[in-house]
C-alpha positions in Angstrom: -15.7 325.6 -36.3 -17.8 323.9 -38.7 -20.4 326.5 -39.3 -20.6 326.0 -43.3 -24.2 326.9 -44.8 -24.6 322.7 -45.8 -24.0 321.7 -42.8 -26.4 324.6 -40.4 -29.3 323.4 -39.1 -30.3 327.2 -40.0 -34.8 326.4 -40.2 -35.4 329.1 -43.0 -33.7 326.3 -44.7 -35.3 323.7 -43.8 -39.4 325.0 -44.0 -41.4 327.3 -46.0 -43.3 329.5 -43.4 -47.1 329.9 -44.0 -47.2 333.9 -45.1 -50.3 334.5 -43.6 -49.2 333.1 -40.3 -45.6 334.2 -40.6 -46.0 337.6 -38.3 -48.9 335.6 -35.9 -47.6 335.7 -32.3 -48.4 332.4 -30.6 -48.5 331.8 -26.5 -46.1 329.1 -24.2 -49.3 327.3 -23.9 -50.2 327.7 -28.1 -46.9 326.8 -28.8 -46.8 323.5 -26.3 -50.4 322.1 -27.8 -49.2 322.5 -31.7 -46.2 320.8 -31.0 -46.9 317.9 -28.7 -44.8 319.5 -26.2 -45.5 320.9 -22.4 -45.1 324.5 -21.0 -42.4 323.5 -19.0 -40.4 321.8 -21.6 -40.7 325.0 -24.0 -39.5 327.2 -21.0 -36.3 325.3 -20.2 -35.1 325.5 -23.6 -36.0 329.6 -23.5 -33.6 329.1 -20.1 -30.8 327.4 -22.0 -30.7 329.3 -24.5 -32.3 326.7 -27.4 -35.3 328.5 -28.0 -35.6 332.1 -27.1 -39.2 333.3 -27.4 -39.7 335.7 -30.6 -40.4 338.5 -28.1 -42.1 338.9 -24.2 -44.9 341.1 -23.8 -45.6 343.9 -21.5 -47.1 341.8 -19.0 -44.4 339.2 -19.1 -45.5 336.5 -21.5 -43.6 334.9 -24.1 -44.6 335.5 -27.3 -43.4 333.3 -30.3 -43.7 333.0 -34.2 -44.5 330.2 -36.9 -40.1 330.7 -36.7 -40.0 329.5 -33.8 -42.3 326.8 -33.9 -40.8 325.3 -36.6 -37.1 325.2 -34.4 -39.1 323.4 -31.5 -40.3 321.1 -33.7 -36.6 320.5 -35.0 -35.1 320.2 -31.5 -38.3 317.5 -30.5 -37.2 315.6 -33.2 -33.3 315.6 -32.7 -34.3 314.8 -29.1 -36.5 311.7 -30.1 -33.7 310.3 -32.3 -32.0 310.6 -29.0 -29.5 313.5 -29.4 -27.9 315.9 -26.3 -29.0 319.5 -25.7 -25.6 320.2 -26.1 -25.0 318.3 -29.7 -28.4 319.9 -30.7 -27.0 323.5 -29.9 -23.8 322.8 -31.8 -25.6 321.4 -34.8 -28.1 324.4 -34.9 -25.1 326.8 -34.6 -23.5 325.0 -36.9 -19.9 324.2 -34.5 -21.1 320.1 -35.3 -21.5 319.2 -39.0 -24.7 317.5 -39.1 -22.9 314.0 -40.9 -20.6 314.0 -38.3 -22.9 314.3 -35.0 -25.5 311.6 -36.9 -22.2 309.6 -37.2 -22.2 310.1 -33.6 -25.8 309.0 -33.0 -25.1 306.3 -35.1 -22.0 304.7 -32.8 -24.1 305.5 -29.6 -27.7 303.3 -31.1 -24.9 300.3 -32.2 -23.9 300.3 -28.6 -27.6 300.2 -27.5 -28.0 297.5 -29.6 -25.0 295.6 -28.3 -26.5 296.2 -24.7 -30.0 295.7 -25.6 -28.7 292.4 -27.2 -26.3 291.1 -24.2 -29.6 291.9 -21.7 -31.7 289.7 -24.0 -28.5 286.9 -23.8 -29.1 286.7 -20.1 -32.5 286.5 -20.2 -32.8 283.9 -22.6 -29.8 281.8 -21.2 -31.9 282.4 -18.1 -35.2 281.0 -19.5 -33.2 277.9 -21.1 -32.1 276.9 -17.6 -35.3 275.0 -16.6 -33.3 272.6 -14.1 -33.0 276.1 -12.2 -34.6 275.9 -8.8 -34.7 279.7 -8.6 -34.3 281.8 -12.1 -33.6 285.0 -10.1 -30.6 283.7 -8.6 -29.2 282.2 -11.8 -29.9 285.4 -13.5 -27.9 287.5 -10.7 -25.3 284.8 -11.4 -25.3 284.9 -14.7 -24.4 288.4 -14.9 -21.9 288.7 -12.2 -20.0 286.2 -14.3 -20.4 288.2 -17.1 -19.3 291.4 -14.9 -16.3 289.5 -13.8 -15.3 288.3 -17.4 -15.3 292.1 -18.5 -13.5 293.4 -15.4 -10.8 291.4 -16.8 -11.2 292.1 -20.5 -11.2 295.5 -19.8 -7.8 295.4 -17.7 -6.5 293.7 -21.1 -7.6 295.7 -23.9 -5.8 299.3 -22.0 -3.1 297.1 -21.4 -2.6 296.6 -25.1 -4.0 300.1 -25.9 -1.2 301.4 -23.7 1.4 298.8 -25.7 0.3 299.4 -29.1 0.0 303.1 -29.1 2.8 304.0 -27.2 6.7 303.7 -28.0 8.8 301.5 -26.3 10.7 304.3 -24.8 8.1 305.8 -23.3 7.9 306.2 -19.6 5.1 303.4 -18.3 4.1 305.6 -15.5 3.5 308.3 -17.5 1.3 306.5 -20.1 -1.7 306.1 -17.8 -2.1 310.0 -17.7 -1.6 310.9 -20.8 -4.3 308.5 -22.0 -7.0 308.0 -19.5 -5.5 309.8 -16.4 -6.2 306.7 -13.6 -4.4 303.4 -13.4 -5.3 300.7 -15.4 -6.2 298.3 -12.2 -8.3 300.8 -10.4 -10.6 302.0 -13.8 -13.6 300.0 -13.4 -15.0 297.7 -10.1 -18.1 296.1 -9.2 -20.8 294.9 -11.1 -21.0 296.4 -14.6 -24.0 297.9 -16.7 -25.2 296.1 -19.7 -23.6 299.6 -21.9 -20.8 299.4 -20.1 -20.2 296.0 -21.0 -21.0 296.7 -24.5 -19.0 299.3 -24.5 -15.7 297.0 -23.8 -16.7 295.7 -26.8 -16.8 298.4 -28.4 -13.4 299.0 -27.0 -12.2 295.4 -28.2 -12.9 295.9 -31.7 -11.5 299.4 -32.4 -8.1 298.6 -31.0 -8.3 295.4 -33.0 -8.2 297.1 -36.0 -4.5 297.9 -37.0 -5.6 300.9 -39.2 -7.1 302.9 -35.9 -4.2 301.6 -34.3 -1.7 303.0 -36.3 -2.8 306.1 -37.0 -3.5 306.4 -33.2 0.2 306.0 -32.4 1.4 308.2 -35.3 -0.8 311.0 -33.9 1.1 310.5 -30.4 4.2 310.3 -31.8 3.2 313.7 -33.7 2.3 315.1 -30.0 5.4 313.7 -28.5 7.5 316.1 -31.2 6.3 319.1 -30.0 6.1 318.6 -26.1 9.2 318.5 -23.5 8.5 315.4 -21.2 8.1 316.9 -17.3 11.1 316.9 -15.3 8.8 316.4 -12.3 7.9 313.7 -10.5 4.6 311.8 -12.7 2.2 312.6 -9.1 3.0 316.2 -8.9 2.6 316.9 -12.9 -0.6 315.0 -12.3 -1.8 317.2 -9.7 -1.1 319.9 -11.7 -2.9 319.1 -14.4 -5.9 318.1 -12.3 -6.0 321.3 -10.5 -5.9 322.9 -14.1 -9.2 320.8 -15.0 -10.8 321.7 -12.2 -10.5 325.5 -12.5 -11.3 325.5 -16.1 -14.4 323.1 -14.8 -15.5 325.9 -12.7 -14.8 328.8 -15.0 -17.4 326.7 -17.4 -19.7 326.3 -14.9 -20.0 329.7 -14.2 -20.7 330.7 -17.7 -17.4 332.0 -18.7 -16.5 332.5 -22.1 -13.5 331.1 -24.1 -12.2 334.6 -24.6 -12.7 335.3 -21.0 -9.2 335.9 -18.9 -9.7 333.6 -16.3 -9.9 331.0 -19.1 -7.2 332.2 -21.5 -4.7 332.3 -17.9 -5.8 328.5 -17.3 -5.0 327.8 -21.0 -1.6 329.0 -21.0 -1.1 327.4 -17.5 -2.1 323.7 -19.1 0.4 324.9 -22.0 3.1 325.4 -19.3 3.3 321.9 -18.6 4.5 320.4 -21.3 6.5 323.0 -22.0 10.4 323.6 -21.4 10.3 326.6 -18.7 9.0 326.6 -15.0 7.1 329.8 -15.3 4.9 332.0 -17.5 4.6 333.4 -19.7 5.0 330.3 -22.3 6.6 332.0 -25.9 3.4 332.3 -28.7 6.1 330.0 -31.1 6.0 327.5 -28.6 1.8 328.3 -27.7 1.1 327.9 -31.4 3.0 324.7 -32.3 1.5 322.8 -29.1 -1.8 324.0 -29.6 -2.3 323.5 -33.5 -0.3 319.9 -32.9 -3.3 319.5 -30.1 -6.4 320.0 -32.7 -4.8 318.6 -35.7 -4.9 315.3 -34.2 -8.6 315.4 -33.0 -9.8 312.6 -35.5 -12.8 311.3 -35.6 -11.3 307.6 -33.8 -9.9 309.6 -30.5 -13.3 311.1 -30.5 -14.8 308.1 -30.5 -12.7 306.3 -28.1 -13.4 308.9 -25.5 -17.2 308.5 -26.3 -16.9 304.7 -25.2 -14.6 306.2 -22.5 -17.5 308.1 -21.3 -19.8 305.2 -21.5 -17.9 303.1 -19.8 -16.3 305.9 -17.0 -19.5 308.3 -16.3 -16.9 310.2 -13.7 -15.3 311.2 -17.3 -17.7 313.1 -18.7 -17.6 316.2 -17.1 -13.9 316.2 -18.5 -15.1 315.3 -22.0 -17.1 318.5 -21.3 -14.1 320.7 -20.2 -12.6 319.3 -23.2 -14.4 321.0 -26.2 -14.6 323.8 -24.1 -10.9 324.1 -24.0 -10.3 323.2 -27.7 -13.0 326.7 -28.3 -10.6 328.9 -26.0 -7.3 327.7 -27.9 -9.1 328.4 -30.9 -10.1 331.8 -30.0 -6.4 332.3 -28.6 -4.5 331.2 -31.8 -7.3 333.6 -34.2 -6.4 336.2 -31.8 -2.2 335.6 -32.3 -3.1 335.8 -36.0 -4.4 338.8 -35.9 -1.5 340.7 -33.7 
């Protein structure tokens, strides 16, 4: 975790409180009308856990300080530059460096600008076309074209992400899951969103880079060190390993903790499959060696590519998701090992 004092979004150090007002108790409906905000909006963070009320009265009522106030006003903010709850609680906790998730807000505004500037394309290509009978139906034309064109661009560039990152000696049929988990052919269908299709650019120019490239493929060479390739068939390991998302998908969803059994038992079982035995329990030489390979090469380009991932495959994100939970309960396994 990243939860150095420069990089906290801790508010004592961001604000000087007002003394006089510092021990003032404000209202829900106070709090809204200095801030801009709306009772509702205040009381869903409360619920999520962003902004827990100072104290509740006796009669039920949240109660809050100029503290307090001052956090709202520094998740309104991150929220108008656009920023998720969820990157907002890391950064306040301090588990996101601040540089790194405006790095992140950074990539995701130049792929609104890509789209905003591919939606403007059409229409002015659109507007151009005065021998059009009907602009409507060139526009819808214009951008199935442009749908079909990426379709097919898309196919391409995980075709050479799957040559240039991979070794030659490398099972084809096993490259799919490693990296994205579906078949090339089958990723994306039917008429495309303007951020999806600026997110194949996206795509396009990071794996034109031979830097990214490289260091990609060194980093999966790295992995393939430490893992033992399955000795079952590539649809049965994938089952398995989907089954394993799934439960540690539900385990998230019902608020479990990385520490939590039930979690630590689905980490070891993900473990279990690339290792060299059938059955648990998986040795801690083995645990620790695939799991610190696992975070070491978490750089800031595979984050990236599964952010455009995400953009382009919305089905994904609930995997992203699973994902930084996971990395949090291998984390909290491997402190645990070096303190036996």
């Amino acid at each position: 975790m990243h939860a150095n004092a420069g990089n906290r979004l801790g508010t004592t150090h961001y604000h000087k409180v007002d003394l006089a007002a510092k021990d003032e108790k404000f209202s829900i409906g106070q709090v809204a009308k200095i801030t801009g905000s709306s009772v509702p909006t205040v009381r869903y963070y409360d619920e999520i856990g962003l902004l827990t009320p100072a104290e509740i009265s006796s009669g039920g009522h949240r109660l809050y300080t100029a503290e307090e106030i001052w956090r709202l006003k520094l998740i309104l903010t991150l929220r108008y530059l656009n920023f998720g709850i969820d990157e907002i609680q890391k950064m306040i906790s301090g588990d996101i460096p601040v540089d790194v998730a405006i790095e992140w807000q950074m990539e995701a505004l130049d792929i609104q600008i890509r789209t905003l500037a591919r939606m403007k394309s059409v229409l002015l290509q659109t507007k151009q076309n005065k021998g059009a009978t009907d602009s409507l139906s060139y526009m819808y034309e214009l951008v199935e074209s442009i749908s079909a064109n990426t379709l097919e661009r898309e196919k391409f560039i995980l075709e050479k992400v799957f040559l240039s990152v991979f070794p030659e000696h490398f099972p084809f049929e096993w490259r799919e899951i490693f990296l994205l988990g579906a078949k090339v052919s089958t990723l994306l269908e039917g008429k495309l969103s303007a951020a999806q299709m600026a997110a194949i650019d996206e795509l396009e120019e990071m794996f034109n880079d031979p830097q990214i490239v490289q260091e990609m493929r060194s980093d999966f060479l790295s992995f393939l060190e430490v893992v033992h390739l399955p000795r079952i068939s590539v649809e049965a390991w994938s089952a398995r390993l989907l089954n394993n998302h799934k439960q540690l998908l539900k385990a998230m969803e019902q608020h479990a903790t990385p520490d939590s059994p039930v979690v630590q038992e689905n980490i070891q079982e993900y473990v279990l499959l690339f290792a060299d035995v059938d059955e648990l329990p998986v040795s801690d030489s083995f645990f620790r060696r695939f799991t610190e390979k696992i975070l070491s090469i978490q750089s800031e380009n595979v984050e990236r590519f599964r952010r455009i991932c995400s953009i382009l495959y919305p089905s994904m994100q609930p995997y992203v998701n699973t994902n930084e939970f996971f990395y949090e309960a291998i984390k909290w396994r491997l402190e645990q090992m070096d303190k036996e």
